[in-house]
N, C-alpha and C positions, 0 to 999 in steps of 0.2 A: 226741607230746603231753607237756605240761609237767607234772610234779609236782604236786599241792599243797603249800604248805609250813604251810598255815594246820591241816593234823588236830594235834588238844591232846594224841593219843597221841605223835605225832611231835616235837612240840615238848619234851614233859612228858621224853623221853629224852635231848634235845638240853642239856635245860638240865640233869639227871641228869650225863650226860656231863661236860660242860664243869667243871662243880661237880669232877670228880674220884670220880664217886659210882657210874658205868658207865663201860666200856667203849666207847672209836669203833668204829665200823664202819670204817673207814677213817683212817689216819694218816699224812699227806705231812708227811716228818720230811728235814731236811737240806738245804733249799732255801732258797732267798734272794727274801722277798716282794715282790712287785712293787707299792707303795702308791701306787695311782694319787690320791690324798687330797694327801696330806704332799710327793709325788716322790720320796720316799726309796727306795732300795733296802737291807733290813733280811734278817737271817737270822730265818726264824721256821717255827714246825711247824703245821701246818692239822689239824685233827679234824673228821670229817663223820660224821652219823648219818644214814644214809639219802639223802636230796636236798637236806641241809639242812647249811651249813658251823656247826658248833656252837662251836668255840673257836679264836682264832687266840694261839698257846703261846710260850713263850720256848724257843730251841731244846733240845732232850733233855731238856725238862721231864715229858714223858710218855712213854709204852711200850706204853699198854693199848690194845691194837686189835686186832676182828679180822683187819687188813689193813694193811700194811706198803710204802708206799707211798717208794722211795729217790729225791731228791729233790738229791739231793746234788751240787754244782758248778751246778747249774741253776736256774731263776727259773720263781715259782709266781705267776703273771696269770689277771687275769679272762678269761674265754673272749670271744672275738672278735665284737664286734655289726657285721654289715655293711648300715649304713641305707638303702639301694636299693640292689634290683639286681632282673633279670628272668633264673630261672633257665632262660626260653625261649632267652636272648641265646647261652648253650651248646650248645644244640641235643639236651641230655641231659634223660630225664625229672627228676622230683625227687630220686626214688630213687638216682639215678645221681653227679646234684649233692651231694645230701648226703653222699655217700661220697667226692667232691674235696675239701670245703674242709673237713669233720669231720677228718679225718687231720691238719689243717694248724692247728689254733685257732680255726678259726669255729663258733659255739654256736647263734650267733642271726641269721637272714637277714629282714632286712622285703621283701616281696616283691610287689611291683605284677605281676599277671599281666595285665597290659591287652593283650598282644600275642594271649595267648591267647583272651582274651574280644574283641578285633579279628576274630579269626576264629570262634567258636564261641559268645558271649553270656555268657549267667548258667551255663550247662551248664559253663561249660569254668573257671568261676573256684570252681565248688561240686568240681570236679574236683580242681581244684587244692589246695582246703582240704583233702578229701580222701584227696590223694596225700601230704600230708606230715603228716595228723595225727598217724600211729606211727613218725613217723623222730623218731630222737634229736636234729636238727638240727631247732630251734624255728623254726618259719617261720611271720613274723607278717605274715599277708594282706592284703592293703590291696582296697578296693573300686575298679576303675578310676575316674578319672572322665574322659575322654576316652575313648568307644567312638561315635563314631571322634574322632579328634583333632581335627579340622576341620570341624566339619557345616555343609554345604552345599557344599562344598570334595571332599570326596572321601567313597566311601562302603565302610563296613566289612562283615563280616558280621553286628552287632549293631548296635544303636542304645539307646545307658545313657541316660535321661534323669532329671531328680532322682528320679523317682517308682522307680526302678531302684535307682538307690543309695541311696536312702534306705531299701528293704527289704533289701538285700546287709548293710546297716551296723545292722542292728536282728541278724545273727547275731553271737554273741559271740566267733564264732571270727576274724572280721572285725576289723582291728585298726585301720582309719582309712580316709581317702579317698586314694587313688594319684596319683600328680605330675597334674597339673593344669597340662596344656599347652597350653591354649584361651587362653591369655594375654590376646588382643584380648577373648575373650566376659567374664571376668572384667575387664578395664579399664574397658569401656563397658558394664557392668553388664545385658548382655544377661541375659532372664528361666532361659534354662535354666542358664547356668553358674554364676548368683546360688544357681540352686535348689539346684545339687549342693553348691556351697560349704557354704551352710545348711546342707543335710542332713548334713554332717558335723560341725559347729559342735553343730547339737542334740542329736545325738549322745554330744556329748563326748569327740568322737576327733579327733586331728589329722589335719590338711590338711595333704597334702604335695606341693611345688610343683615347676615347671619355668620359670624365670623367665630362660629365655635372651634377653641382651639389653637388659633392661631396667633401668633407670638414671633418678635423679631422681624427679620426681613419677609418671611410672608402676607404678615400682617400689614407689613408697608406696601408689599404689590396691591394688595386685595385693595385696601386703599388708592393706591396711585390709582387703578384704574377706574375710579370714581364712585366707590363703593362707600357712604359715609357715616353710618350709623351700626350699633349693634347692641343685641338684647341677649347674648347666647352666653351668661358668663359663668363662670366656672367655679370663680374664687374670688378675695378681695386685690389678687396678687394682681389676676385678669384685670380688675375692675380699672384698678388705677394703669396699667398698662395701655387699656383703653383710651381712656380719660389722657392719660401724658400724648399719645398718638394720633390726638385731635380729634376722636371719633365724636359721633354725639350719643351717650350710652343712654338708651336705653333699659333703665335700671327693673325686673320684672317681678310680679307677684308670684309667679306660679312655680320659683324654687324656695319655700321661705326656711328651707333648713340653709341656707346661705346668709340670711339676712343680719344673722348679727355678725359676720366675719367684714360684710358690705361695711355697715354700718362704723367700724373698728378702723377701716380702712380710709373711710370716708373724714371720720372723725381726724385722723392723722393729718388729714393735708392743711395748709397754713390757711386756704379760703374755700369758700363751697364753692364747685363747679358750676360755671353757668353751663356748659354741656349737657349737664346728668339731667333725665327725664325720666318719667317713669314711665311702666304698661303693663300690662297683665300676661300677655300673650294668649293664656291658654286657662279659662275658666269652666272647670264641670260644672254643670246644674246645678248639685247642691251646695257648691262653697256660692253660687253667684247668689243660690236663694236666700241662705242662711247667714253669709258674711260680705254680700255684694262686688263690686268690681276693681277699681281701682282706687277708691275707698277706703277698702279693706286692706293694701298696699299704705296707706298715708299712716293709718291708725297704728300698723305693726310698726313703721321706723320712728314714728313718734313716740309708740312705744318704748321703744329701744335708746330713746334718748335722744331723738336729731330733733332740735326745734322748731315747733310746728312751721311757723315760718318761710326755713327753709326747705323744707320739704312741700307745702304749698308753692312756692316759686318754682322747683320740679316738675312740679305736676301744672301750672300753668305758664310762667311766664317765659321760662326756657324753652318749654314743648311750642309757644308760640313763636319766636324765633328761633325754634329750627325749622318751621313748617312755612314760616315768613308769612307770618299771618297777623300783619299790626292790631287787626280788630281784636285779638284774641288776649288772653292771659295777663286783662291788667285792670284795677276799677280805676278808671281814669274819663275826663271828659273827651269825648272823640270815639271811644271806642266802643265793641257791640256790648249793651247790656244782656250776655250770661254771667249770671251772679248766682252765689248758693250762701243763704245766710245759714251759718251752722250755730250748731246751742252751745258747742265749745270745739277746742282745739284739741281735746284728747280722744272722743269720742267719735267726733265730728258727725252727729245724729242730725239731720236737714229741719229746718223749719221752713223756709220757703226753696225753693228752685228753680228761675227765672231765665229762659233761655227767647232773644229777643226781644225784650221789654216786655213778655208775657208769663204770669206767672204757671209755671208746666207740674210741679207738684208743693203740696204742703203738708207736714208732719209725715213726712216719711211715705205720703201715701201720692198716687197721678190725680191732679185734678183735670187731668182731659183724655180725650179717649187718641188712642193710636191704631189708625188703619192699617192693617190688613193686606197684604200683597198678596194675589192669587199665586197657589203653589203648586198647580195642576201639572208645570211642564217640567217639577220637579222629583216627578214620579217613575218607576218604569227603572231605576237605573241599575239593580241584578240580574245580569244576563250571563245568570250560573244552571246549569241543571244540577237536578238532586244528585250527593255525592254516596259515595260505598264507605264502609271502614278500613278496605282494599285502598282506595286510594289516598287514604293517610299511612299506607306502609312505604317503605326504603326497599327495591327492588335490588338485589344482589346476589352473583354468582357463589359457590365454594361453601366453604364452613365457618370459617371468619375474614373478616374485614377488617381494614383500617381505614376510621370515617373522621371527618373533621368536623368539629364542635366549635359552636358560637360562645363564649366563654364571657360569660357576666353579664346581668341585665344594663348597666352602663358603662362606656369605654371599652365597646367590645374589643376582644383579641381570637386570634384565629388558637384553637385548640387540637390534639389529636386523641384519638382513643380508639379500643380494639373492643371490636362488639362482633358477637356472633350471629350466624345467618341457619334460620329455619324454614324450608319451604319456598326459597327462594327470598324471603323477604329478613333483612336485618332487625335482629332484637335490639329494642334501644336498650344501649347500655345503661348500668348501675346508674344512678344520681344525675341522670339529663331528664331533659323536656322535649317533646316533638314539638314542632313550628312549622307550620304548614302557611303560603301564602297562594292564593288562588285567585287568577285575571279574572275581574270579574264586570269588565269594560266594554265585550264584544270587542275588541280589538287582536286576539290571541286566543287559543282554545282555553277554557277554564279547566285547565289541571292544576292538580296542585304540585308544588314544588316544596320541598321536604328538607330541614336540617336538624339538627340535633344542639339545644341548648345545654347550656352549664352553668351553676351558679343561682337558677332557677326553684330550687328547692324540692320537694317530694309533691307531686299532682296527683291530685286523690276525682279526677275527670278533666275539664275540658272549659277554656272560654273560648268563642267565636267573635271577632269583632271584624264591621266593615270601617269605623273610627279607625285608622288606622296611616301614620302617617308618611307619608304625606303623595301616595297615589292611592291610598284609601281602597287597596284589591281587601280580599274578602282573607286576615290573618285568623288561624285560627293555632291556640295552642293547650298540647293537654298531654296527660300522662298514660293513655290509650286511645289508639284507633277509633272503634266502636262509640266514646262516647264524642270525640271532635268530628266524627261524622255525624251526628244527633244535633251538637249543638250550629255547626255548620248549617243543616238542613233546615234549622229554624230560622236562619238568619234571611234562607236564600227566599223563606218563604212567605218572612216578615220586610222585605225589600229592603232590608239591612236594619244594620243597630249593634247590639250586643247580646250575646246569650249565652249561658252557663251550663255544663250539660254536668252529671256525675251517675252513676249506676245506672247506666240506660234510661234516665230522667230530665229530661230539661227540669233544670231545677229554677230560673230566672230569665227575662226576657224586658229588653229595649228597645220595641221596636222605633225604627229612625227612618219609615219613608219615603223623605224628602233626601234625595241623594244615596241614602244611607249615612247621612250625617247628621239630621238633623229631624224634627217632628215640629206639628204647626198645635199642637197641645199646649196649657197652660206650663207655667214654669214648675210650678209646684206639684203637676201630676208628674212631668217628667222629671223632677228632681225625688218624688217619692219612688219611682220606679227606677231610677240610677241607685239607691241609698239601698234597694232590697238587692239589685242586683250583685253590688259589691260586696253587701252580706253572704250573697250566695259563692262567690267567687271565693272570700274567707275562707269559707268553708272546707273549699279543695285544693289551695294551697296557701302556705305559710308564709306570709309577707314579712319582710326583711328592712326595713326602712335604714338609709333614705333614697336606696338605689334599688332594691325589689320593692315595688309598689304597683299597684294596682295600675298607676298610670303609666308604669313600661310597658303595658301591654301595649298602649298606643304608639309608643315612641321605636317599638323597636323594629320597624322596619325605616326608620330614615337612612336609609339608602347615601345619602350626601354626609353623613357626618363618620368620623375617621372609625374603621374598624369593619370587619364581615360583619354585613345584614342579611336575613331573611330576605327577597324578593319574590316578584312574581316571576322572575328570571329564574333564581337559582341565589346560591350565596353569592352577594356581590360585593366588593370592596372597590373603595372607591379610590385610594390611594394607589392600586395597580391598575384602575380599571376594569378589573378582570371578572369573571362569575363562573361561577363553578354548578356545575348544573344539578349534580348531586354528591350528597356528604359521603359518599363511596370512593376511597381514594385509591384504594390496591387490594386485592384478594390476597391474605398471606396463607390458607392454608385451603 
C-alpha cells in the first residue's frame, strides 16, 4: 500500500528540510541524476523525508541526515512503472512476483488479473487487490473487462458484464478498466461492450485496450469509443500507426523477435513519443528468474541502440502521465521517493531500491520480507472427471470426410482437408495436430471439443495445459489420443498446470493449484520445473520459431483475436461470430 504524501505533518518537515532548517531522513549523495525532463545526465544529491523526495541538491551541498545513502559512480532514476502485465503469466503468487522485479527497479506494476477472474469471478480479482495491498511493489488493479474474451464464442468461469465492472471500478483500490479484447463488440458497438467501456469513462478511469490488428477506420472506432491504449503490436508499421492515432502504446517485452524492427521505427521519427510506455504482458518463470521483468525490456532497447535515457522516460515518466499519477516517474522535489540507483545505463544491475523513502532491496538482492496472502480459496478449481482416449477422437459417419483445419500457430486461417474415418471415428489426417479444449469451470459438461491443426509440425505425444488463454478450460494437444488422454489425466489430478505425456508416459509435470494458473512455491522451484517441462515438450515436437513456440500453446485459444480458434465451444471465429461445433464438415464417400 502507497504512502500518503498529502499529511501537512509530513509535508510541513519536507519543506523544513529542504529550506536547510532539519535534517533528511535519508540522503542519496554522489550519484549522477537520471532527468527523465531535460535527457540530461547531471551529478546531483536527493533528500527524502519520509515517502516524500523533499530536495533535489547540488552535489556535497548537504550532510545532515539521518541516513547516508553512497550513490557514487552510479545513476539515481525513477523506479520502474510496468503498464500491463498479468502477474498470473508467471505462475508465481504476488508475493512471490514482487520479490523478482522489486530487486531489479520495478515500483509500480498495473495489473489486469483477468486470467484469474477467467477462472474464479469477482472473488479471485478482490483477491488479488488483496494480496498486494502490503507489498511494497504498487500494484495498480485494473477491472477485467473481457470475462470471458469472447461471449458466445467460448465460455469462462465467470461472466463480467457492465453491471460487474461498473461495481469492481466504484472501489478505489481499482485503478481502470483491463485491455479490452472484445475488439468486434466494441467496433459494432454491441450493447455489453459499449456498457463496460462506459463504465469506465464515468468513472474516470482509463480504458485500456487490446487492439490486435486493427488498422484504418476501425482502429479509429475502437478508439472513438474510448478505448485508449494498446500493447498487441504486430510490426514497426503498427507501432507508428498507433503512435500517429493518439493511442498510448504500450511497447511490450514478451515478443522480442520484433524489437529491433520497433526500435528502426522508432528511431525514424523526428522526436521520441511521449505516449510510448513499456510492459511486459506476459512473463514465464524462467525468463522472470533468470532475466527479470521490465528490466529485461530497458536492457534489450538499449541494447539495440535507443539512449538509455529515453527509454528510462518510457518506462517512468510517460507510464506516469498516462496513469495520471504526478507522484510518480520523476526525481524531483514534491514527489514519492521510488528511486532505483543503478551501477550503469547498460546493464542496469540495482544497487539500491527504494520504494517510499525505504530502502526495499540492495545489490540485487530484498532487504525485507514480503507477506504472504492465504491461498486457500484459490484451490478446488478442476471440475473435470478423468478422461478416455475415446474422447479425444472425431466421431464421424461413412468412409471419408471433409473436416476443417485451424491453419498456422499465428494468424490463424480457416483450412480444409479430406481425412478418412475408421470405426466410426476420423483419422487425423497426414501433417495435423489434434486440439482438444475441455470446460473445465463447472459451468458446462466437461467434453472435450475437438479440431484439427496445421502448420503445427509432426507430434511425437501430447501437452495438456490449464494456462491457457484467456478462459484457461483445460487445452490439450498431441499427436495421439491415448497419450493426450494421459497427459490430460495428470492435469485434472494435479488441479491444473501443465503436463507432457509421450509413449504412455507422462514424461513432465507443472503442477499450478492455485486456479490452475499459478503455484504458491518459490520462484525458482517453479521456474526449474517449467525449464524440465519445456525440455520435455522438445522432445515431442519440433518448434519452429518465431510463430511455433512453446508459447503458442498458450495463446492459441484466444478466442477474441481474428482467425478460427479452438474453444470450449467448438471452432469459433470471431469475425462471423459463428462456432462450428465439430471439424466434420460433409461425408463425401
Amino acid at each position: 500500500m502507497t504512502a500518503s504524501l498529502n499529511d501537512p505533518d509530513l509535508r510541513a518537515r519536507a519543506v523544513a528540510a529542504a529550506r536547510g532548517d532539519e535534517p533528511f531522513d535519508m540522503l542519496i549523495a554522489g550519484g549522477t541524476l537520471v532527468d527523465v525532463v531535460t535527457g540530461e545526465l547531471r551529478k546531483a544529491d536527493i533528500g527524502l523525508v519520509g515517502p516524500l523526495i523533499a530536495a533535489v541538491l547540488a552535489p556535497g551541498s548537504r550532510r545532515d541526515a539521518a541516513r547516508m545513502v553512497d550513490a557514487s559512480g552510479a545513476f539515481v532514476a525513477p523506479g520502474l512503472i510496468d503498464m500491463h502485465m498479468h502477474v498470473e503469466s508467471s505462475m508465481v503468487t504476488p508475493a512471490t512476483y514482487a520479490g523478482a522485479v522489486l530487486k531489479r527497479g520495478v515500483t509500480t506494476v498495473v495489473w489486469d488479473p483477468h486470467e484469474f477472474a477467467n477462472v474464479a469471478g469477482r472473488g479471485a480479482v478482490d483477491w488479488a487487490v488483496a494480496a498486494t495491498r502490503d507489498l511494497p511493489l504498487e500494484a495498480i488493479v485494473l477491472a477485467p473487462s473481457c470475462v470471458p474474451s469472447a461471449p458466445g464464442l467460448e465460455r469462462a468461469g465467470a461472466d463480467f458484464g457492465p453491471v460487474a465492472v461498473q461495481d469492481m471500478l466504484a472501489a478505489s483500490e481499482i485503478g481502470g478498466i483491463g485491455e479490452v479484447m472484445n475488439m468486434e463488440g466494441v467496433i459494432a458497438g454491441d450493447e455489453r461492450m459499449s456498457g463496460i467501456v462506459q463504465a469506465g469513462l464515468a468513472a474516470g478511469k482509463p480504458v485500456f485496450g487490446h487492439a490486435r490488428g486493427l488498422s484504418g477506420e476501425r482502429l479509429q472506432a475502437f478508439m472513438a469509443a474510448g478505448v485508449s491504449s494498446d500493447h498487441e503490436l504486430t510490426s514497426g508499421d503498427d507501432l507508428i500507426e498507433k503512435l500517429r492515432a493518439g493511442l498510448t502504446v504500450e511497447l511490450r517485452g514478451s515478443h522480442p523477435y520484433l524489437f529491433a524492427e520497433f526500435v528502426r521505427a522508432l528511431k525514424a521519427l523526428p522526436i521520441w513519443p511521449q505516449t510510448l510506455t513499456l510492459c511486459t504482458d506476459d512473463v514465464f518463470p524462467d525468463d522472470l528468474d533468470e532475466k527479470g521483468g521490465l528490466d529485461a525490456l530497458v536492457r534489450a532497447l538499449v541494447g539495440l541502440g535507443v539512449p538509455p535515457v529515453q527509454v528510462l522516460q518510457a518506462a517512468t515518466l510517460n507510464a506516469a502521465m498516462r496513469l495520471e499519477r504526478p507522484d510518480l516517474g520523476l526525481v524531483a522535489a514534491g514527489r514519492r521517493a521510488n528511486l532505483v540507483v543503478f551501477e550503469d545505463l547498460a546493464q542496469f544491475a540495482t544497487r539500491r531500491v527504494i520504494v517510499d523513502g525505504a530502502i526495499v532491496a540492495a545489490d540485487g538482492g530484498m532487504t525485507v520480507a514480503l507477506p504472504a496472502h492465504p491461498s486457500g480459496a484459490l484451490k478446488n478449481t478442476m471440475k473435470v472427471k478423468p478422461l478416455s482416449a475415446e474422447d479425444f477422437r472425431v466421431r464421424a459417419e461413412g468412409r471419408k470426410v471433409e473436416v476443417a483445419t485451424i491453419d498456422q500457430p499465428r494468424f490463424t486461417r480457416w483450412g480444409k482437408t479430406v481425412a478418412d474415418v475408421q470405426d466410426g471415428f476420423v483419422v487425423p489426417p497426414a501433417g495435423t495436430t489434434l486440439i482438444s479444449v475441455v470446460h473445465r469451470h463447472g459451468h458446462a459438461p466437461a467434453v472435450p471439443q475437438m479440431g484439427f491443426l496445421t502448420g503445427w509440425g509432426n507430434w511425437r505425444g501430447a501437452i495438456a495445459t490449464t494456462v491457457s488463454h484467456d478462459s484457461h478450460n483445460l487445452t490439450v494437444f498431441g499427436g495421439n489420443a491415448e497419450d493426450m488422454a494421459l497427459a490430460a489425466n495428470a492435469l485434472i489430478a494435479a488441479g491444473g498446470g501443465m503436463a507432457v505425456a509421450s509413449g504412455g508416459k507422462v514424461e513432465a509435470l507443472l503442477a499450478l493449484p492455485l486456479l490452475g494458473l499459478v503455484s504458491d512455491r518459490s520462484l525458482a522451484e517453479i521456474a526449474a520445473e517449467f525449464e524440465r517441462l519445456k525440455e520435455a515438450a522438445g522432445a515431442i515436437v519440433d518448434w519452429q520459431p518465431p510463430y511455433l513456440t512453446f508459447k503458442a500453446l498458450v495463446g492459441a485459444t484466444l478466442a477474441c483475436n481474428a482467425g478460427p480458434h479452438q474453444t470450449d465451444m467448438g471452432i469459433a471465429d470471431v469475425e462471423t461470430g459463428s462456432v462450428l461445433k465439430s471439424p466434420v464438415l460433409s461425408v463425401i464417400d
